[in-house]
N, C-alpha and C positions, 0 to 999 in steps of 0.2 A: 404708670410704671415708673420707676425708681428713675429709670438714666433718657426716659422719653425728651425731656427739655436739655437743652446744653445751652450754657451763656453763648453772648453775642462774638466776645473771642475766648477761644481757648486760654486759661492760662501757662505763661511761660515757662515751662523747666527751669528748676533751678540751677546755677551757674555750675555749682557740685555735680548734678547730674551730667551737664553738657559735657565738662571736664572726663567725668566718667566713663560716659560713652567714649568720649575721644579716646578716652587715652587707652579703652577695651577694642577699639576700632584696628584694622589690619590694616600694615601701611602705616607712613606719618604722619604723626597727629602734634599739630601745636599746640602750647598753651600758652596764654596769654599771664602775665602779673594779675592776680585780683586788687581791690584796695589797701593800699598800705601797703604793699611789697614795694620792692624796692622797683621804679622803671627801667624801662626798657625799651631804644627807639622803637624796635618793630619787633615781629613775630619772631621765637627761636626754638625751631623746630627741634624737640630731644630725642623722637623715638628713635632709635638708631645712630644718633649725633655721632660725629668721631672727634679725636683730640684738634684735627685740621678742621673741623666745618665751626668747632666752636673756640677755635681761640681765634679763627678769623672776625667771628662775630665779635668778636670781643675785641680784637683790632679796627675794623672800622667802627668802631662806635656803637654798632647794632645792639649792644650787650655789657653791662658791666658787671664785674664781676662779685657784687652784692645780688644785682638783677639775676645774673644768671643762678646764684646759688640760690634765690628765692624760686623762683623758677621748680627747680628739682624738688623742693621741697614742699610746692604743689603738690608734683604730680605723686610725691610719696605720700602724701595725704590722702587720695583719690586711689592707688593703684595699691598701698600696700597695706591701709588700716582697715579695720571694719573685718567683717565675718568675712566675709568673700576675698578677702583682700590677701597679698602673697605673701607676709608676715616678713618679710626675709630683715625688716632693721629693730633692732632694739633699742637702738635710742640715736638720735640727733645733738650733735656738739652744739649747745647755745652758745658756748664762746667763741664759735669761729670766728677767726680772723678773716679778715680780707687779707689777700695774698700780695706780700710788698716785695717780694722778688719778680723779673722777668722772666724766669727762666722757662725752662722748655715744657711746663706744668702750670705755665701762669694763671689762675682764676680758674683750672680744673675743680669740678668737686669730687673728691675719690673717698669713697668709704672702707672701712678697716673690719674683718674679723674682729672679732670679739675674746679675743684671748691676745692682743696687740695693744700694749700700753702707752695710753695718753694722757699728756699733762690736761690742767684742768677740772671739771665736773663731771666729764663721763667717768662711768666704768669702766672697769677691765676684769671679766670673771669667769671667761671659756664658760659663760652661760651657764656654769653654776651660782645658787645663791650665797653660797659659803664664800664669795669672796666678794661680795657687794653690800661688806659693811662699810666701806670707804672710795676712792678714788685710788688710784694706784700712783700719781701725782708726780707722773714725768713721762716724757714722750720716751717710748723705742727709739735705737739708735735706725731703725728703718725708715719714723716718722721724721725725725727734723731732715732726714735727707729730701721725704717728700714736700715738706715744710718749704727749706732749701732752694728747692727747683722752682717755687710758688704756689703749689698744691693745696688744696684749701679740703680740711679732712671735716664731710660733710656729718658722718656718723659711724654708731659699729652697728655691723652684722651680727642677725643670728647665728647660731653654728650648732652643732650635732654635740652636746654636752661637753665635757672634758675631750672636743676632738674625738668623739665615739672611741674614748679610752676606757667608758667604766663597765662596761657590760656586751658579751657575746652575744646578747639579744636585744640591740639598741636599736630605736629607730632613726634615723638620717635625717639629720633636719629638726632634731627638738632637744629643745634646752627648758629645764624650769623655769630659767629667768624667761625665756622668748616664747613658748610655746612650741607650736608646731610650722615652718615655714613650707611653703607648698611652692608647687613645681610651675611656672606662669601661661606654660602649653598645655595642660590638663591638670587645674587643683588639686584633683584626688590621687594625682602621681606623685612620688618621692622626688627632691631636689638633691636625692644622693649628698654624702659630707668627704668630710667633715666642713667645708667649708661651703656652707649650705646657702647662706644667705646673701655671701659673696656674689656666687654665681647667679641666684635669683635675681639681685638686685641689678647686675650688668645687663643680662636678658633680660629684663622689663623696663630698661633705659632708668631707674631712679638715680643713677649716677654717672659721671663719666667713664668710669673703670672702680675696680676696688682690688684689694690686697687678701692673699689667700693664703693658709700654709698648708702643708702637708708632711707626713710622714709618710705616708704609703698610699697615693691617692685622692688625698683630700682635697688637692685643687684640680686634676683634671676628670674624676668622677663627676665631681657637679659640674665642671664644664664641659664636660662631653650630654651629661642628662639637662642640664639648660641652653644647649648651642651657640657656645661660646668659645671662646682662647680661651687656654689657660698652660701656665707655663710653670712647670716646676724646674726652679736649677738646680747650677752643681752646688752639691755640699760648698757652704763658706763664699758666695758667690753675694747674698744677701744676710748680712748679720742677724743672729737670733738675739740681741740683747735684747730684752723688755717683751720678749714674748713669751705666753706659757707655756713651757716644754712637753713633749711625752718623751723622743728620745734625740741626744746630741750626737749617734752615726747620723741620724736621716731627716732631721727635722731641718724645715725650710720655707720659709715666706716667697707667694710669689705673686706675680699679677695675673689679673681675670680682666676679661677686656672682650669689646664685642669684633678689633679688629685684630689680626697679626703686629701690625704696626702701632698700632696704641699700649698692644703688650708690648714690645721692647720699646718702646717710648719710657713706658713707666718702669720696667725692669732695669732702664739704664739709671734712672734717677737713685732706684733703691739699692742699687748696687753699691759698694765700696769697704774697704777696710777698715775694720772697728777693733783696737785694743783690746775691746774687751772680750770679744768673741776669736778666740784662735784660729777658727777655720778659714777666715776671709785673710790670714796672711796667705793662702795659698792662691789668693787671684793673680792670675798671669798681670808681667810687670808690664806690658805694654797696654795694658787695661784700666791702668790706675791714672792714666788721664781722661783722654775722653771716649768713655764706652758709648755714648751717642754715636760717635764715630762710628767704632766698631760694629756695632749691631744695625744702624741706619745703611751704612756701606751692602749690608749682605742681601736689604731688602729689595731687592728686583725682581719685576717677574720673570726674568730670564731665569731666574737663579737654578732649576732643578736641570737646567741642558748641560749635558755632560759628566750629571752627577749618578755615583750607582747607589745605588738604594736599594738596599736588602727587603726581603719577604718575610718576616717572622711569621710563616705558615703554621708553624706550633702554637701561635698565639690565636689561631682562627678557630672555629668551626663549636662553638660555645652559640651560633644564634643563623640559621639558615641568608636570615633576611639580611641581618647587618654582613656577613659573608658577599652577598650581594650589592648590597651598597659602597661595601671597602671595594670590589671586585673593579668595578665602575671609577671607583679615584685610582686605583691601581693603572688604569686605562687612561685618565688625564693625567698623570702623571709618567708616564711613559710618552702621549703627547705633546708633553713642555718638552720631553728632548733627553729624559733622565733614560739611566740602564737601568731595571731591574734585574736584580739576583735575587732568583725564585725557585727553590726555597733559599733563605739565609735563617735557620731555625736558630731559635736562640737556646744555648745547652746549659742544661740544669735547672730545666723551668720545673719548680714543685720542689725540688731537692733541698732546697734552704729555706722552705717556710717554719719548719719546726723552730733552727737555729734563730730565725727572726724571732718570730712571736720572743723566746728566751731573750735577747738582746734587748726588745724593747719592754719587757717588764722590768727586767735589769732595771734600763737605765731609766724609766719613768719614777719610780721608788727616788735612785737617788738626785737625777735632774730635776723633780718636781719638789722633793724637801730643800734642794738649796734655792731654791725658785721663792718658796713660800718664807725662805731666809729673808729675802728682800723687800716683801710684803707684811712689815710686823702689823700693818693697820686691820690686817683681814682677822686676825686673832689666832690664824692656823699656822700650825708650826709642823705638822708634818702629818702623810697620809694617814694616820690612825686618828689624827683629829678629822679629816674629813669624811671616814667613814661612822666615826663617830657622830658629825654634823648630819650627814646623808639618812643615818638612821633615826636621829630627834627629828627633824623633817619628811621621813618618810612621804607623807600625802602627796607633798609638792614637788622631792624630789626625787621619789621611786615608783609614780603612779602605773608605769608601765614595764618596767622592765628595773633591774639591780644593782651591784658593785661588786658583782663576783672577780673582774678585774682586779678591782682594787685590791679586794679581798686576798687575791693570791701576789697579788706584786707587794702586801705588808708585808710577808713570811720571807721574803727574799732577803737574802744579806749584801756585803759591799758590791764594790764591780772590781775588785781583789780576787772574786770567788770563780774559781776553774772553770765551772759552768759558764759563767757567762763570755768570761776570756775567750774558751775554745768556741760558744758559737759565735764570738764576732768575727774571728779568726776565720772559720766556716763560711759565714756571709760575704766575706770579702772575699775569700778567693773563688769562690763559686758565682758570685756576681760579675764579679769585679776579670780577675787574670782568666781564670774558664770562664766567663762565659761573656758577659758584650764587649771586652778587649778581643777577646780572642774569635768572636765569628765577625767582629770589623776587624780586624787583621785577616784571620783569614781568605776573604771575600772582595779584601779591599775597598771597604764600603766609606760613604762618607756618612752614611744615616739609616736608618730601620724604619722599616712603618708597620704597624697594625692597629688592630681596632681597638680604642681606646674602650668601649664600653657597647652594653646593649640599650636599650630603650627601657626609660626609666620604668619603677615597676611601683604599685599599687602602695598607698602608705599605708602601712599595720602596725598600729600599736599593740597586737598582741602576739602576732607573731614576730616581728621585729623585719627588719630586711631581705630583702629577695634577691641579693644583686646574681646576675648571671655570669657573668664571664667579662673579661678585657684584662687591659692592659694598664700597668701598674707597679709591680714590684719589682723587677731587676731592676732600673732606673731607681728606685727609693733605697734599695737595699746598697746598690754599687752607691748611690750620691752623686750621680750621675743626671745630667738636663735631659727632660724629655716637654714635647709642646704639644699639645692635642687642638685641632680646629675642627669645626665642623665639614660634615662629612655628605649629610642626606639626613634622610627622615624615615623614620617605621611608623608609620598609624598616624603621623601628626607628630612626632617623637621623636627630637632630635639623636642623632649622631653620631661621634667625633672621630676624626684618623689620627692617630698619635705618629710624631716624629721621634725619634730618639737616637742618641749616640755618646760618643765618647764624652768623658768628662771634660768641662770648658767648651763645648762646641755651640754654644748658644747662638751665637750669630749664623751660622751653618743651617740649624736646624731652621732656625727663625726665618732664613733665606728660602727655606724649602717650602713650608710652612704658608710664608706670603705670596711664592711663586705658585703654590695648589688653590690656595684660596681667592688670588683672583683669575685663576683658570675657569676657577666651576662656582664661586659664588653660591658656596651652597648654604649660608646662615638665611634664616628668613625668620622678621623678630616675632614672638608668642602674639595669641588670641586672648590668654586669658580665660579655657573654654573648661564648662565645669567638666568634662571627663571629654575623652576622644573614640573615635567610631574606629573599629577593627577594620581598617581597611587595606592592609597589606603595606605595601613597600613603595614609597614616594620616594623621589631625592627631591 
């Protein structure tokens, strides 16, 4: 018979394999340097790592910070290439620096979206090909802040094409340039966007944290579908220079992080006022020194005793089970000490999405041609060239779905034009004065919670998106901070309960936020498992 004999010893698994399994293994898994990487005294555990476990390592000596960036760059060899692998990076900066600041980032490796420009040889092309005929050949005013603090920017993330701007039947998570990036709790599930890879890549440890943006979603959808933080702030809180736009009311960079406190770690670095972005003159003056301060200050787990915290009950009942699992934080959260006010319904939910959608075509048309202003290396000078590019590339870059977006944000005219004026006028008073001013004044609240999102749902590239229900759009439309952490589990399936509140309340919310999460401990990092079993409702 063929396998009757076996040598005297079995041979050894290759080093890649051991790797592999580890690093598919539940629980922490170390990896060691291979040859040639740079050393490393001893073992440095990444699954889970936090900003504290690995810049201590990096203070005693255990680690340096060549070592440790070799390190990540294993296990993104092992965890996110190859068929089975979670796609979520598109490429790795060869020029990193090693990090010659001390600052409160030192020897971090934090990865960037992919629509975040940096100096150097990477890209920058929101995952279309239309804009990766060059480098874009200067850091964002967000990156030298990261730079700054010591940050060492390991690579860019995939993301959801033009930020799931060009088409109403997009799938979440795939760009031409990157493919398809999958979910690290069940491959065959959506990693939700637009900030798709972000979130993959914090949930499967390939980096210390990474950078997200959003307009309506896109950093706490994939961090609620990969169980994670994710924090989106107030309008002008983080400068949009050198990022690609969809719209300047709601658009906003923000961090992804696997702890509460590594998010406003990184949130405080990226923070600060940039001439060239107008909205950051509006950060509170007592902020413009040390927002460490401010945001570390709020972090205790005392934080939610004595605080009232609204029920946004109108934002429920879109998923039985996560109903249930919010039900259950609603219950630790009440335990730290806080008052619920139940209901605290949030008003005029639905009534301004027509006004949005108008606003953000608007301003995509014209924020995206003065964007492409800056960019003459890319060859596009304005959206009728890249639907023009879109359509000579057809195979590669419309194999699934279109640019009917696009399509209708060419015909649009300035942001002069009455239509758009009265719906931003619209959005704001209806976000903004009616409705989350006005039911935290009414209630006296210091913050809102509901469910950020359902359990991620099935990828289809032919039907395009499934998403269910959560929470989202007041918060993007006012410009307003909201933070979502994980929550519990459906099936294997993470998540998340969103914090939210007035504009500037970052530190407040981030207090609440770290005060629920080390209550109940509810992140638990991915298997890696090719689908999940219908099991019902786990936290």
């Amino acid at each position: 018979m063929e396998h009757a004999e076996q040598p005297a010893q079995a041979p050894r698994p290759s080093r890649r394999e051991v790797l592999r399994l580890a690093a598919l293994a539940a629980g922490g898994a170390l990896l060691r340097p291979a040859a040639g990487l740079a050393s490393v005294a001893r073992e440095v555990e990444l699954v889970e790592a936090t900003f504290a476990t690995l810049g201590a390592a990096l203070a005693r000596g255990e680690a340096t910070v060549a070592g440790l960036r070799d390190l990540y760059l294993e296990r993104i060899a092992v965890v996110d290439a190859g068929e089975n692998g979670t796609r979520a990076l598109l490429e790795l900066d060869e020029d990193a620096r090693p990090a010659t600041s001390a600052g409160h980032l030192h020897g971090l490796p934090i990865l960037l979206k992919d629509n975040i420009e940096t100096a150097g040889r990477m890209l920058t092309t929101a995952g279309s090909l239309a804009l990766a005929a060059a480098p874009a050949g200067r850091d964002a005013f967000l990156v030298r802040r990261l730079r700054a603090h010591g940050a060492v920017i390991l690579g860019k993330t995939n993301l959801s094409e033009w930020a799931n701007f060009r088409s109403t039947r997009s799938t979440s998570g795939w760009s031409a340039r990157g493919g398809q990036t999958r979910n690290p709790y069940a491959l065959d599930r959506n990693p939700c966007g637009s900030s798709s890879g972000s979130g993959v890549a914090v949930s499967a440890s390939l980096c210390a944290a990474a950078v997200g943006t959003e307009t309506d979603g896109s950093i706490v959808c994939p961090a609620t579908a990969n169980g994670i933080v994710g924090v989106k702030p107030t309008l002008g809180l983080v400068s949009r220079t050198g990022v690609v736009p969809i719209a300047h009311s709601q658009d906003t960079a923000g961090p992804m992080a696997r702890t509460v406190r590594d998010a406003a770690l990184l949130l405080a670095a990226m923070a600060g006022v940039d001439v060239d972005d107008p909205a950051t003159a509006e950060i509170p003056a007592t902020w413009r020194g040390d927002y460490f301060a401010a945001l570390t200050a709020r972090l205790d787990p005392e934080a939610l005793r004595g605080a009232r915290i609204g029920v946004a009950r109108n934002l429920f009942g879109f998923d039985s089970r996560v109903d249930a699992l919010i039900e259950d934080a609603l219950a630790a959260i009440a335990q730290a000490g806080a008052t619920l006010v139940d209901p605290a319904d949030l008003p005029h939910r639905g009534e301004y999405d027509d006004a949005e959608w108008t606003v953000l075509k608007y301003e995509f048309k014209a924020d995206l041609e003065r964007y492409l202003a800056t960019r003459p290396e890319t060859g596009m000078r304005t959206l009728a060239d890249l639907i023009a590019f879109n359509q000579a590339h057809r195979e590669r870059e419309m194999p699934w779905f279109g640019q009917e977006i696009f399509e209708q944000c060419v015909e649009l005219g300035p942001l002069t034009e009455p239509e758009y004026r009265e719906a931003l006028a619209t959005c704001r008073r209806l976000s903004r004065d009616e409705g989350l001013d006005r039911v935290i004044a009414e209630h006296r609240l210091d913050a809102l919670v509901a469910p950020t999102g359902g359990p991620a749902w099935l990828t289809d590239w032919v039907n395009g998106d499934s998403y269910g229900g959560g929470y989202s759009t007041a918060s993007a439309v006012a410009g307003y901070p909201h933070v979502t952490v994980p929550a519990g589990f459906v099936s294997g399936l993470p998540v998340g309960l969103s914090f939210f509140g007035a504009a500037w309340s970052e530190p407040a919310l981030l207090g609440f936020a770290h005060a629920f999460e080390q209550a109940t401990h509810r992140r638990h990092p991915p298997r890696f498992l090719p689908t999940v079993a219908l099991s019902g409702t786990t936290g």
